[in-house]
C-alpha positions in Angstrom: -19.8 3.4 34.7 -23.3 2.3 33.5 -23.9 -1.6 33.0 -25.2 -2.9 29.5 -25.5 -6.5 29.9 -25.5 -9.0 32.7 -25.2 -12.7 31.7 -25.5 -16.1 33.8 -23.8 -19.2 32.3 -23.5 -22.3 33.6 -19.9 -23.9 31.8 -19.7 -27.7 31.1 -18.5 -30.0 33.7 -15.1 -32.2 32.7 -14.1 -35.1 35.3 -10.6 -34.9 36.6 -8.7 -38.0 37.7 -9.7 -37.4 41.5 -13.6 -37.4 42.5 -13.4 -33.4 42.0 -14.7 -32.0 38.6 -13.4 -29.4 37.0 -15.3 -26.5 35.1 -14.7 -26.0 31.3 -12.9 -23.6 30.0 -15.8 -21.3 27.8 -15.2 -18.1 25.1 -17.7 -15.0 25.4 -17.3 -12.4 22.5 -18.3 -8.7 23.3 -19.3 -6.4 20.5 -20.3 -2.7 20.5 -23.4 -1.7 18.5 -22.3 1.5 16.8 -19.6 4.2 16.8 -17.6 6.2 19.2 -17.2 9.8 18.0 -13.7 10.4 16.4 -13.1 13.5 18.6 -14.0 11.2 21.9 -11.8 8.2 20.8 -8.3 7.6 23.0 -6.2 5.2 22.4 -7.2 3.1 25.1 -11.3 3.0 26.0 -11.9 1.3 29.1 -14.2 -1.8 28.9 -15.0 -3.5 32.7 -15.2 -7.2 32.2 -16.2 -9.1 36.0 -16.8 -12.5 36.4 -18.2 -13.8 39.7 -19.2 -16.9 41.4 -21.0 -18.1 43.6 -19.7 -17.8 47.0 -20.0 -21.1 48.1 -17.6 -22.4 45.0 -15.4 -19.5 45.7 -13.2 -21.4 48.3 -12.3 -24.0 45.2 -12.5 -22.2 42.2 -11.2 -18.9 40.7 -12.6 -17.4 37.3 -9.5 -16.0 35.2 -10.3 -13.8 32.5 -7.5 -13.7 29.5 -8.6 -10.9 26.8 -7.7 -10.7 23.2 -9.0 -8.6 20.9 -10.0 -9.1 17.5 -8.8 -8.0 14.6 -10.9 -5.2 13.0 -12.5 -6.5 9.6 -10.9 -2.7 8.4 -7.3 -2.9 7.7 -5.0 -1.7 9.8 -1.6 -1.8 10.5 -2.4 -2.6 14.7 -1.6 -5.8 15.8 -4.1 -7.8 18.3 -2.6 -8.0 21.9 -3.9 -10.3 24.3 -3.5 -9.1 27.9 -4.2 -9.8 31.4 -3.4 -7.8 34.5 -0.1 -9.0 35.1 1.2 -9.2 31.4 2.0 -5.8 29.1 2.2 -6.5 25.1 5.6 -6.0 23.7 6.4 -5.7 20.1 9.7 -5.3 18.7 8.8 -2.7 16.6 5.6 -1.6 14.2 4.6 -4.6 12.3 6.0 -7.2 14.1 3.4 -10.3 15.7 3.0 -8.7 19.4 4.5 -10.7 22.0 2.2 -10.0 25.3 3.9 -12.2 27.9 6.7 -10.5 27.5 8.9 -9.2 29.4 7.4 -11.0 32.6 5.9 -8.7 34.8 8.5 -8.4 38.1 5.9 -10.0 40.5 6.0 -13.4 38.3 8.0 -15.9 41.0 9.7 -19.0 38.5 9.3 -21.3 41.9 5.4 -20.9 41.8 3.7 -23.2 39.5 0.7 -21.2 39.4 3.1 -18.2 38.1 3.8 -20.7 35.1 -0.1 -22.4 34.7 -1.1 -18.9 34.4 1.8 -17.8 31.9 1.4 -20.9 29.9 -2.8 -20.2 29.9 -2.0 -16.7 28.4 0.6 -18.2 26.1 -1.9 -20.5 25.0 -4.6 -18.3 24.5 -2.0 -16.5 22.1 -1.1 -19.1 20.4 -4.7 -19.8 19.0 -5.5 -16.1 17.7 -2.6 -16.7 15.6 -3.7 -17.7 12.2 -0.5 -18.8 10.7 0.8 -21.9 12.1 3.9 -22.0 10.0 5.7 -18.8 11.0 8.4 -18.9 13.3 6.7 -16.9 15.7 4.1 -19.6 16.1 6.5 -22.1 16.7 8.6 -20.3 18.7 5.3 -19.3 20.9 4.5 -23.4 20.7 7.7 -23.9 22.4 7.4 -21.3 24.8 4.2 -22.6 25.9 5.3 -26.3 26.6 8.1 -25.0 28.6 5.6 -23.0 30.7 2.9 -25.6 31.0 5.6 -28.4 32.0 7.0 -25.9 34.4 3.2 -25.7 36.0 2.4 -29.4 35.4 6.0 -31.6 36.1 4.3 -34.5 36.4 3.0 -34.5 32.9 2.2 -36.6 31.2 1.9 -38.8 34.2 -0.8 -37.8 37.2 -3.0 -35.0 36.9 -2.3 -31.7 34.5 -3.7 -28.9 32.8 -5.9 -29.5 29.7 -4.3 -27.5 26.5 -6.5 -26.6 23.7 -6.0 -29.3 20.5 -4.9 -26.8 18.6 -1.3 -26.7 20.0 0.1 -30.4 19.1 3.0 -32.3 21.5 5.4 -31.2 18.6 9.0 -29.7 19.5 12.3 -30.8 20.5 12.0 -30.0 24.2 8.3 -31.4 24.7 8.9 -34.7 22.0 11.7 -35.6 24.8 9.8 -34.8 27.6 7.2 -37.4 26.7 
């Protein structure tokens, strides 16, 4: 494969509880400057997406890249998936909001609570591609997601935990009680 485009960016520092920072969370949209050939177009055109650091942050840090694609401004009758290695889209059937965290993949291990921070990360990440925050799929997703991020952070909202974007409010019979 040829390489377009190399970028360096340096992400915006929070401060955690302890004397450790941690480095914020950043978006990077990818667009393609003209068109693919009809007779060359699959289905699925791989795009190689890498994210390094440094190697002497490597031992505290690991990049995790969560993909979702964008809608085309054309319509379509294709519904956006969001995917990482580990997760496959499912969708009930043609026109139905894709659900890509499920089923869970048969390596996920419900005893490790990175398994969960990363399941609720992709949940999340879902979540906010949605537009329509008043279908049940949205608040059926909102759920999902506090279940997940309370099974990676059980301490919350006491000690240290996972930031969440703003977007998804502490609303929901299993996370109002939890607080």
């Amino acid at each position: 494969p040829h390489e377009f485009s190399t970028s360096t960016f340096c992400p915006g520092i929070l401060r955690a509880e302890s004397e450790d920072v941690l480095l914020q969370p950043f978006s990077v949209s990818v667009w393609f400057s003209g068109a693919v050939p009809r007779h060359l177009a699959h289905s699925n055109i791989p795009i190689k997406i890498s994210v390094s650091l440094n190697e002497e942050y490597q031992l505290f840090t690991v990049p995790v890249i969560e993909i979702a694609s964008k809608r085309s401004r054309e319509p379509s009758n294709n519904v956006s998936n969001l995917t990482s290695s580990q997760y496959e889209p499912f969708s009930a059937s043609d026109g139905d909001t894709s659900i890509p965290f499920l089923p869970l993949p048969s390596t996920f291990n419900h005893m490790d609570s990175d398994h969960w921070a990363e399941l609720s990360s992709t949940i999340q990440s879902w979540l906010v591609t949605l537009a329509d925050t008043v279908t049940p799929e949205w608040t059926w997703g909102r759920d999902a997601f506090w279940y997940a991020f309370v099974a990676a952070n059980p301490d919350f909202p006491n000690g240290k935990w996972a930031f969440w974007n703003p977007s998804i409010p502490l609303e929901g019979q299993f996370i109002e009680e939890w607080v």
